[in-house]
C-alpha positions as CSV (number, residue, x, y, z in Angstrom):
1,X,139.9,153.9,141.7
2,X,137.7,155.5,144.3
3,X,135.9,153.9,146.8
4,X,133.0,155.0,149.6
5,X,130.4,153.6,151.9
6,X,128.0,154.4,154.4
7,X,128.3,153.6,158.4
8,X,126.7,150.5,158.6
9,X,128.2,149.2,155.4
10,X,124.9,148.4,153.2
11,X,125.8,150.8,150.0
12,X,129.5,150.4,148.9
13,X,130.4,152.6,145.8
14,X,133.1,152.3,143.2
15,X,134.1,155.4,141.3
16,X,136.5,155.5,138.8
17,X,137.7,158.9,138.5
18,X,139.6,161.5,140.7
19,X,137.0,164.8,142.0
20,X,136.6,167.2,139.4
21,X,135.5,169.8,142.2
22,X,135.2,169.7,146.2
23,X,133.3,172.3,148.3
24,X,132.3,172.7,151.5
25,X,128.8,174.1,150.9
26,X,127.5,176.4,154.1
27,X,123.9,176.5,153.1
28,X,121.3,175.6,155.8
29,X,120.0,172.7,154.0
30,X,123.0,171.0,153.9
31,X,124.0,171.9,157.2
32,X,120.9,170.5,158.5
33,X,120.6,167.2,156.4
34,X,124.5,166.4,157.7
35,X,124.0,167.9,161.1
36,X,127.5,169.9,161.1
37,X,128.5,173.5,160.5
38,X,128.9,172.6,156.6
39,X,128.6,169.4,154.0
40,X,131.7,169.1,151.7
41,X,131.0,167.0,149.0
42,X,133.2,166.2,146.1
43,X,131.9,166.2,142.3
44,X,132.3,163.6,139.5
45,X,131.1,162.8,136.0
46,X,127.9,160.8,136.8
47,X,129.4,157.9,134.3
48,X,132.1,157.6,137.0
49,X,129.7,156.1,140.2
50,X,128.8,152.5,140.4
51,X,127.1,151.3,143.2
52,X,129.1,148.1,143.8
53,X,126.1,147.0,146.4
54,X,123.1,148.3,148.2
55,X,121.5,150.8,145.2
56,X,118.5,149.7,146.7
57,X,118.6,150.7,150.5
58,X,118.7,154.4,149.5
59,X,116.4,156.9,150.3
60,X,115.8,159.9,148.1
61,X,115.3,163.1,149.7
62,X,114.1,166.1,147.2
63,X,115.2,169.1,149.8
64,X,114.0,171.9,146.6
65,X,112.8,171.6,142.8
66,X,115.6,170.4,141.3
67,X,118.3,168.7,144.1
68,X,118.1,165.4,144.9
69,X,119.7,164.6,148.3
70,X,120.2,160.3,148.4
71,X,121.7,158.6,152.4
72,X,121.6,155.0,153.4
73,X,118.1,154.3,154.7
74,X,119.5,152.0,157.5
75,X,122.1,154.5,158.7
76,X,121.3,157.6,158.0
77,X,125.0,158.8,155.9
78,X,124.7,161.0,153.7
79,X,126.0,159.5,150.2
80,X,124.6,161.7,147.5
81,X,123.8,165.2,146.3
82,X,122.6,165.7,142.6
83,X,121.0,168.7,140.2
84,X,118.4,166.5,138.3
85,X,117.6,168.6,135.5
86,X,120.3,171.4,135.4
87,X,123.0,168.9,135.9
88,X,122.3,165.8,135.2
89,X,125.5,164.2,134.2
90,X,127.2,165.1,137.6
91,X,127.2,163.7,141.2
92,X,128.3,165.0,144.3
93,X,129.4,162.1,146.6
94,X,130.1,163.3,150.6
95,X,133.6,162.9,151.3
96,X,133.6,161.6,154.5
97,X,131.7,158.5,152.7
98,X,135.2,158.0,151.1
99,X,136.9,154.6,152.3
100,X,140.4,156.3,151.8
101,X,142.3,159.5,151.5
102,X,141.5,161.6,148.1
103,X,143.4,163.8,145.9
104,X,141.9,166.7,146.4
105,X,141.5,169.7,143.7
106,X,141.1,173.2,145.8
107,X,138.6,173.2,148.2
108,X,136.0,175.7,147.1
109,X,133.4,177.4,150.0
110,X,129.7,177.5,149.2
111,X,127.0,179.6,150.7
112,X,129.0,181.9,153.1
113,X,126.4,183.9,154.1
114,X,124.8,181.2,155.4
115,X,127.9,180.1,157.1
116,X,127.2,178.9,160.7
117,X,127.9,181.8,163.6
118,X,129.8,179.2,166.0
119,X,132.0,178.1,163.4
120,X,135.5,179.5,163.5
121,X,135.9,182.6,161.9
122,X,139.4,182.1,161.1
């Protein structure tokens, strides 16, 4: 059993399943919404996420047509990241919302071309 929150504590999540996938995605939208050089978000089956408390302080965020992007109203953190109609039976949940070390599958990179020029290029 997985468990996450935000900063200030309001949404605490439950999820009941290791990450199918984890990427670090470089596009500007998400480097923008988590104001860092990428967002790395790890995927589960949407079955898998409860919201233990604080369902309702999220605000929902559609950043194009189809992705919705959900953080803690209160806060700010970034807790969410979902396909509505393409995918609607997964979830992408940040990982630094993650109360506790992970078990990580292999770290896939996103949107490379996109890929911030100060970042590292080793």
């Amino acid at each position: 059993m997985n468990k996450a929150s935000c900063l200030c504590g309001a949404i605490k999540l439950q999820i009941d399943a290791e990450p199918v996938k984890v990427s670090h995605c470089h596009c500007t939208m998400c480097r923008k919404q988590h104001g860092a050089a990428y967002a790395t978000y790890a995927r589960f089956r949407r079955d898998d996420v409860n919201y233990l408390q604080g369902e309702d302080k999220l605000s929902v965020y559609n950043s194009s047509e189809d992705i919705l992007r959900k953080f803690c109203r209160r806060c700010g953190s970034n807790i969410e990241w979902g396909c509505s109609e393409r995918f609607p039976e997964w979830v992408a949940i940040a990982l630094a919302a993650f109360d506790h070390e992970l078990s990580l599958p292999e770290i896939k990179e996103l949107h490379l071309e996109s890929k911030a020029c100060w970042l590292s290029k080793s």
